[in-house]
N, C-alpha and C positions, 0 to 999 in steps of 0.2 A: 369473636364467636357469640360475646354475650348481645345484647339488644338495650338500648340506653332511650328513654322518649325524658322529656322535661316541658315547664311550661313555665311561666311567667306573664302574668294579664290581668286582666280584669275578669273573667269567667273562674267559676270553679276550675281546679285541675284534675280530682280526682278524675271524671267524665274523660275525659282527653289520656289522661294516663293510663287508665285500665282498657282503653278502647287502644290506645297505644302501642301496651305492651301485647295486646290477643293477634296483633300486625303482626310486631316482632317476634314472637314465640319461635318460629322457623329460624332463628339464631342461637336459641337453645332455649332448653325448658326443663331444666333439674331443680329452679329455684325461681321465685319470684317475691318482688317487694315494692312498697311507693312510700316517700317521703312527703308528708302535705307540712306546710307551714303556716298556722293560723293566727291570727295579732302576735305575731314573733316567738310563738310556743310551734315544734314540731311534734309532729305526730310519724312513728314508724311502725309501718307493716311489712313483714316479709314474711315466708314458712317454704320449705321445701315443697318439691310438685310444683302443678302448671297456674297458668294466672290465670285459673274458675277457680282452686282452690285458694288464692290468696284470696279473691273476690269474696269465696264463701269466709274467710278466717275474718277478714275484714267485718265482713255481717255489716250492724246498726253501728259500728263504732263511728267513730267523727271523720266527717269526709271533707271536712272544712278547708278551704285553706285556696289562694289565689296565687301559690306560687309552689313546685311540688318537683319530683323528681322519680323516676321510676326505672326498674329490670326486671331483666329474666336473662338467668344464668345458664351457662355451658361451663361445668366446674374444672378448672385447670387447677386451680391451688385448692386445696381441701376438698372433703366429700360434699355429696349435698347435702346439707340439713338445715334447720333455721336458724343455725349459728352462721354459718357460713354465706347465708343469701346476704344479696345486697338490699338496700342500702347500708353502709358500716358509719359506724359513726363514733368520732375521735372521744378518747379516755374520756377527756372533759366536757364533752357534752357539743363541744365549739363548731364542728365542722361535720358535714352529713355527706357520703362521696356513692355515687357509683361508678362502675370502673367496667371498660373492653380491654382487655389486653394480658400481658403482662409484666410486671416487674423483674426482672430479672434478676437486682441486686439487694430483692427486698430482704434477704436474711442478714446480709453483711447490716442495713438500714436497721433493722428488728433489732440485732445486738446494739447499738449504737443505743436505740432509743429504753431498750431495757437498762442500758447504764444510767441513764437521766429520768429512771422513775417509772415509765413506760410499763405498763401490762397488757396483755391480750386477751381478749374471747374468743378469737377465730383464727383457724387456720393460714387468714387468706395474706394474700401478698395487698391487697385492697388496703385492708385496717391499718397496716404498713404506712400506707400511703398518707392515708386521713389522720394518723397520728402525729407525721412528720412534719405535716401542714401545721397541724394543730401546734407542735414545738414552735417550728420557725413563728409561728402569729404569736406567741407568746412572750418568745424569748429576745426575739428581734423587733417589737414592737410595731410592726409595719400592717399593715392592710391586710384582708383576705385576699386579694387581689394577686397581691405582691408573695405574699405568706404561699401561693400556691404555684405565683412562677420562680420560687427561689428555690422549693419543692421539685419540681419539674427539673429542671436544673441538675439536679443529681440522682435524676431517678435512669436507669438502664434499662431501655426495654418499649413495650409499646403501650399504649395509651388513649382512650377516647375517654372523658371524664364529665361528668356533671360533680358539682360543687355546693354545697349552701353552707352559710357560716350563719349562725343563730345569732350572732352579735351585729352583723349587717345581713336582717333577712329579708331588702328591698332588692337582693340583686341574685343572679346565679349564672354561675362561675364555669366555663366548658373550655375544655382542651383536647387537643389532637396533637399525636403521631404514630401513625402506621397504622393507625386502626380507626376507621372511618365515619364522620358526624357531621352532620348538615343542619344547619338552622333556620327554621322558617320564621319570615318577615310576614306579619298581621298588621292591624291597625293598633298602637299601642301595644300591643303581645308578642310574643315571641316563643316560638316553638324550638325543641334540639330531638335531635334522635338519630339514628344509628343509619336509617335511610327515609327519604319523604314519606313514607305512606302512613305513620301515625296522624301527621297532618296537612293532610293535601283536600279536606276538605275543607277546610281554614284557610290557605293560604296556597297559589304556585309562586310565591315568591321565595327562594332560598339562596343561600350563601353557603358554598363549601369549605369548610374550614379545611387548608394546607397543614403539612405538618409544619408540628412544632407551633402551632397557633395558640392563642387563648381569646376566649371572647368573655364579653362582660355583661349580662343582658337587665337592663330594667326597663320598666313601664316608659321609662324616658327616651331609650334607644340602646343600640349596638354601638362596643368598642373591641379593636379586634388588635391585639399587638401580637408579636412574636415573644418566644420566653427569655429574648434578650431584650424587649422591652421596646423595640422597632414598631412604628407604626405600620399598619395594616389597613391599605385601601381596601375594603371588601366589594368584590363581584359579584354584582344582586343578578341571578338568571330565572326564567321563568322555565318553570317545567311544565309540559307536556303530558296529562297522564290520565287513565281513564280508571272512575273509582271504581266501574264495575269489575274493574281488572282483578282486583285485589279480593274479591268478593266469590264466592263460589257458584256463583249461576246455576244454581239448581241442580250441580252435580254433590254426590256424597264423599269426594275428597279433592282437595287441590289437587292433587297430582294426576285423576281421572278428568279432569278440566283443564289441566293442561296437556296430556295427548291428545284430546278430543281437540284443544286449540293449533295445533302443529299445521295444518293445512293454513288457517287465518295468517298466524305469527311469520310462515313461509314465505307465504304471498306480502305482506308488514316488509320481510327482511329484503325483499326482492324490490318493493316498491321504489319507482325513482329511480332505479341501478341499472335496470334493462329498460333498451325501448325496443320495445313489441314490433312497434315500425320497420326497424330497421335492422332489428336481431344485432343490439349491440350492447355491452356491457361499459358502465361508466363506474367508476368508485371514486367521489370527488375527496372520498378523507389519503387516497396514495397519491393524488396527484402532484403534488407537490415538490416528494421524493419517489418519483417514477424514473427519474435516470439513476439514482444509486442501487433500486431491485433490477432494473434490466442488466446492470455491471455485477449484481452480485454471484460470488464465487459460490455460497452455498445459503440454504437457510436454514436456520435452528428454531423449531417449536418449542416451547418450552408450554406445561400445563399440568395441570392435579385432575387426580381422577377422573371423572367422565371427561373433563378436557384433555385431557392426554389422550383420552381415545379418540378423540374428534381431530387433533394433532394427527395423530398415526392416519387416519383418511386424506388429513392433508396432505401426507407424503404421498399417499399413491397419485393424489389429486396433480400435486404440483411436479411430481415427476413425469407422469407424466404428457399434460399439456404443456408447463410450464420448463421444462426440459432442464430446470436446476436443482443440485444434489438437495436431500432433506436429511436433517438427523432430527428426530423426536426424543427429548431430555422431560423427565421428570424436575419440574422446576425443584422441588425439594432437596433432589441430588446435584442438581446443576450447580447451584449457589453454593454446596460446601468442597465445593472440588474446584481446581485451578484453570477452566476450561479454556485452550486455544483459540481467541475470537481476536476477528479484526478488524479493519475498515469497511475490507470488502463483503463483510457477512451481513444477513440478516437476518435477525433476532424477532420471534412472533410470538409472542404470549395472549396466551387463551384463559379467561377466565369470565364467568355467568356472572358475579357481583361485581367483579375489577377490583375487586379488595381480599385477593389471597395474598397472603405473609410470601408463603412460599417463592412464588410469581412475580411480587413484588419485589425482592429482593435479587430474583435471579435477573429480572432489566436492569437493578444497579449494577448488575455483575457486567451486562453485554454493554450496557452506557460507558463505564468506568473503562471496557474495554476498544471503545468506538465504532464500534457495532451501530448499525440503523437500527432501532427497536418497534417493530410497528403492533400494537393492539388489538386484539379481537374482545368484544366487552359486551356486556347487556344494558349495563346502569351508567346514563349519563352524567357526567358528572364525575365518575367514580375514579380512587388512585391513580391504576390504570391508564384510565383516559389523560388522564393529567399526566403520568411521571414517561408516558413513550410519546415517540418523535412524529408517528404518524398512527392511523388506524382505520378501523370499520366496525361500524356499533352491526350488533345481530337484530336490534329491534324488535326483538322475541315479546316483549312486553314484560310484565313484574310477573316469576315465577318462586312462587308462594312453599310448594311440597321441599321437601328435601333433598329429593332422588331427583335429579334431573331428567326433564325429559325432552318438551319444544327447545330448552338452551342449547343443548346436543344438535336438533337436526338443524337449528341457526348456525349454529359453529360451523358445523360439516358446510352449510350450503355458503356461507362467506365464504369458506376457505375454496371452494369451487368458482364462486364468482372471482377472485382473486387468482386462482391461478387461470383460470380461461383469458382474465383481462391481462394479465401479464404475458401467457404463451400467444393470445393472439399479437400484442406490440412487439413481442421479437419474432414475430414472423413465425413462431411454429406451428400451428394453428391455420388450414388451409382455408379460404372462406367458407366455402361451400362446409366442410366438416364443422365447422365453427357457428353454423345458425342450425345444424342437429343438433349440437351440445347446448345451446341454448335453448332450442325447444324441450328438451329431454329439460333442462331446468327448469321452466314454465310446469312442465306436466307433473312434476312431483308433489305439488299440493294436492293435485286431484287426484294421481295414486295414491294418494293417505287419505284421500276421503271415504276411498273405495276400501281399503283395508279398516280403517275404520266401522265400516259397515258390517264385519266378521268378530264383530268384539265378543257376540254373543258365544260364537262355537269356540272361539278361546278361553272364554268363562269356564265353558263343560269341559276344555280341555282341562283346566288348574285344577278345578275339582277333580282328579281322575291322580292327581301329582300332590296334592297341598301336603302329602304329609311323607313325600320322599326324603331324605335328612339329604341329600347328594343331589348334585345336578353335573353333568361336563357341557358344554359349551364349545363347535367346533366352527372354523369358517379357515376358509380359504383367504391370497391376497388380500383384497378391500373389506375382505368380510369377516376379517379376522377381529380388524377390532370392534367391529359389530357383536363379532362372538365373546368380548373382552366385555364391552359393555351392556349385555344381555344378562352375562354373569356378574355384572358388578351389583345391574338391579335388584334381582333378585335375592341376592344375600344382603344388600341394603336394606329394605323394604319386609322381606319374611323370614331374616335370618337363617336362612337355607343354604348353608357351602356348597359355591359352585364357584367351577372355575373355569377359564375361557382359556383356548389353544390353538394355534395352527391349525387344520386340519392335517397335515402333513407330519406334524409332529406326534401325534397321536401316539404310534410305534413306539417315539422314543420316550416309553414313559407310564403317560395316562392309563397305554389302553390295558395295565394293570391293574385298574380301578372297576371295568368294565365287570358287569354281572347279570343279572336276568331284574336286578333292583333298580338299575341303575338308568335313570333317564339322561339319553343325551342328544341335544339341541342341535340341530345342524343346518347353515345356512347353504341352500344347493340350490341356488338361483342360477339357468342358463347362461354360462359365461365359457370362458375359456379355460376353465380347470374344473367343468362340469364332469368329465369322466374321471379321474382323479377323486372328486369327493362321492363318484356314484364307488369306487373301489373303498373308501374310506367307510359307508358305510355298510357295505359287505363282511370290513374287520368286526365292525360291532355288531352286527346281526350273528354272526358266526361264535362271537361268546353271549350272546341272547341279551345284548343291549337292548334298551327298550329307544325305538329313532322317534324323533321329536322334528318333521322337519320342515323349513320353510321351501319354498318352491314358488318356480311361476305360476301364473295359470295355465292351464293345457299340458304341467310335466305328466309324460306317460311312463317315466319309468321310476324315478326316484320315488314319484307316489305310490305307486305299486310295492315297495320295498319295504316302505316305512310306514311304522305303526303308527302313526297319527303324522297330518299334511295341514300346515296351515299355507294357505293360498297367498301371494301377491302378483299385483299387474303386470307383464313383462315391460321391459327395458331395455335398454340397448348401451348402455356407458357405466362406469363407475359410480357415476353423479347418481344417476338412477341406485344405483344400489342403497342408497338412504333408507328409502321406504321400510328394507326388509329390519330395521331397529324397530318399526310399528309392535308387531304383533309379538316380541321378546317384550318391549314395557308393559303390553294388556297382560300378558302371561303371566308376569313380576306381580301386577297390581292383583290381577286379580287372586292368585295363590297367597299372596298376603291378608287379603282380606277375608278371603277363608279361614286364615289361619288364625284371623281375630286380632293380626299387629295392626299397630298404629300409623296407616300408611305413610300422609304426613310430616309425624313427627316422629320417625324410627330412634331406636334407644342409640345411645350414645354418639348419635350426629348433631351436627348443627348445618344449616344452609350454609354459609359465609365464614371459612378456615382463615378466620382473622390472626389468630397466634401461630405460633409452630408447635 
């Protein structure tokens, strides 16, 4: 969850590490710190809060140093304060660490080293770490090198690490497992961090460190072994990426710059997959294993939060074009439970960075079981992509906010190209029916362009709600988890409890919440359960619900009923029902920013659920 940048070269580092970590931030930000190393004296900066205020703590002090190490924390072991930020650095002075992950056995480690003289300043399971290093380099007389893979060695748990030993300060020190660090290749220098965009204006050359890796970096070059001490050919690949991406283009918050991007990112995910020509869908990352999903008996999503709800679209999706069963599992729950998986299954995991714990874990579950495990991803490169058998990247681009938004309508729309390409190979899928469903996929960029265009009357709508403490949340079928993640945004984002339901279920339950205070959202898009939620919102009118509702264009009656109608383009398919997640995120954003939260960076999230 935390965010890790390093550097080693011939340039200052400060420059690079504070521009670094203000990348990273969207992995958490309760604390911030940088390690610079100057003719072999270091210098430490950390303090609770974000990285303008370490910047500001920092001031005129000495920014010296051509080889340096930096974070910004999401706090799992201790609170946050400027005891607890990173960088931690061992009793002695010897060894300087930041740390993603966690240790799992660092208390049993803590007593051990309190027996042998060992004291603490901090909470963390970190200092743990950088002490035990610091023993072994002392007692065992070996290398920094070595002193950190003999560390590793008996550490439980997960791990992304930068390193500096003030006794050898020509070199720094990086390991991985299960928690994700890539390092960029320069001219003479070398970059590390948590994902490329500290330094991709430096460099598209990078090396993904596998688990269980350690690398070694100086001015001289890369050495990459495993913590048994196996050599390591490393894979130099050249990334792809545009820096405006990363940049906020003139809007006032990442996340209003990435809905406003969901039409482009769309069109990005579709490129290459459809040809226009000939109304046909290709996905060259299944091709491979296209005869174990045509045989397979069922498929299992597996996903965390907004992925799980892009999961549950998949189900309706692949049920039904692709005409085989779906279960959607919470990867979190999957992996601690004994799940019946077999040859014939197949296993999808969905995730925006491809480096959730959760996720990651539950493919070892479906591998270990022989399960096909095929990927849906954003970042190239990532775990993910690496530990499943096959997949299809979303090509959403780098999404910076917290709160998911374009990574969602990628997910949804793979998971559509996936099963159309699948139901059409086994024939379910009549031609003729088959280049409507395709067209209906084409035109979804341009119904979010057009809803896009209504952002403003959704502005005046939050303002009319920003200070409601409740929200419900209702949809039908496909629209349900639309209404799941409509409510997720919104109490992400402005801290506002809400919660998303069946329409149908409403009766059993909810609509004892219902009162004349009480706003509730409802997706009533012309489909075949259109009368159904015209009854559904009749119940809440009838206890003086206030209806919140989305609609085509042209509805004559639901509009009529409900107190406030946000507009979208009509459609004809499930596929099409995408769109109606538009005007639930502007809602989210903009009630939030009324409300004066940190769209962003909301409290106690991080982008990338690297631990558990």
């Amino acid at each position: 969850m935390c965010g890790i940048v390093g550097y080693i070269g011939s340039q200052q580092a400060y420059p690079i590490l504070i521009n670094g970590l203000k990348r990273l931030e969207y992995r958490g930000y309760d604390s911030a710190g940088i390690a610079l190393v100057d003719n072999q004296k270091p210098n430490i900066y950390k303090i609770k809060g974000k990285v303008s205020d370490l910047e500001n703590f920092i001031g005129n002090n000495s920014k010296a140093g051509t080889i340096g190490i930096g974070h910004t924390r999401w706090a799992t072991h201790g609170v946050p304060n400027d005891i607890n930020a990173h960088p931690h650095k061992s009793m002695n002075g010897k060894f300087i660490i930041i740390h993603n992950g966690i240790i799992e056995n660092f208390s049993v480690l803590k007593q051990k080293l309190i027996k042998r003289g060992y004291s603490f300043k901090s909470e963390t399971d970190t200092e743990v770490l950088a002490d035990l290093i610091e023993y072994i380099y002392e007692f065992g007389h070996v290398s920094a090198t070595d002193a950190v893979r003999f560390a590793l060695s008996k550490v439980q748990g997960a791990y992304g690490l930068a390193v500096l030993c003030t006794e050898e300060p020509d070199k720094l020190i990086a390991a991985r497992k299960s928690s994700p660090l890539v390092i960029g290749i320069g001219e003479n220098e070398y970059f590390i961090a948590s994902d490329a965009t500290p330094f991709i204006e430096y460099t598209d050359k990078v090396v993904y460190l596998d688990n269980e890796n350690l690398a070694v970096l100086t001015t001289e070059g890369i050495s990459i072994k495993t913590i048994k001490n196996d050599e390591v050919n490393p894979e130099v690949q050249k990334i792809d990426f545009d820096f405006d991406e990363i940049e906020k283009g003139g809007f006032k918050h990442f996340m209003l710059k990435e809905i406003f991007e969901q039409p482009k990112s769309l069109n990005d995910t579709m490129r290459g997959r459809i040809d226009l020509a000939h109304h046909t869908i290709t996905l060259g990352g299944l091709m491979g294993v296209m005869p174990r999903i045509m045989n397979a008996r069922r498929i299992i999503i597996v996903g965390c939060g907004t992925s799980w709800h892009a999961g549950l679209m998949g189900e309706y999706l692949f049920e039904e074009y692709a005409r085989i069963p779906v279960e959607v599992e919470y990867a979190s729950e999957f992996r601690y439970r004994d799940p019946i998986i077999n040859s014939e299954d197949v296993v999808i995991a969905i995730s925006q960075s491809g480096e959730t714990a959760d996720t990651l874990a539950a493919i070892q579950v479906a591998k270990q079981k022989g399960a096909l495990v095929l990927g849906i991803c954003n970042v190239v490169g990532s775990s993910i992509s690496r530990e499943t058998d096959a997949g299809v990247y979303t090509h959403a681009g780098p999404e910076i906010g917290v709160a998911s938004t374009k990574a969602f309508t990628a997910q949804v729309l793979v998971l559509a190209m996936m099963a159309l390409f699948i139901g059409r190979a086994k024939y379910n899928i009549k031609p003729e029916h088959y280049q409507e469903l395709i067209d209906e996929l084409i035109s979804v960029p341009e119904k979010i362009e057009e809803v896009l265009k209504t952002s403003e009357s959704v502005e005046k709508l939050a303002e009319l709600y920003k200070n409601s403490p409740n929200f419900i949340y209702l949809g039908r079928g496909c629209y349900y988890p639309i209404a799941l993640e409509g409510a997720l945004k919104l109490k992400e984002i402005s801290y506002i409890h809400a919660i998303g339901y069946p329409a149908a279920e409403m009766k059993h339950g909810p609509i004892a919440l219902i009162d004349d205070k009480m706003p509730v959202v409802v997706i009533a898009a012309q489909d075949k359960g259109y009368d159904k939620i015209v009854n559904n919102i009749q119940e809440v009118k009838a206890r003086k619900g206030i209806i919140i509702a989305i609609v085509n264009t042209g509805d004559v009656v639901i509009s009529k009923m409900a107190d406030h109608v946000l507009e979208v383009p009509k459609y004809k398919t499930a596929i099409g029902a995408l769109i109606t997640a538009i005007p639930l995120q502007l809602l989210s954003y903009y009630i939030a920013v009324l409300r004066g939260c940190n769209v962003d960076q909301p409290r106690n999230l991080a982008k990338s659920v690297t631990v558990e």
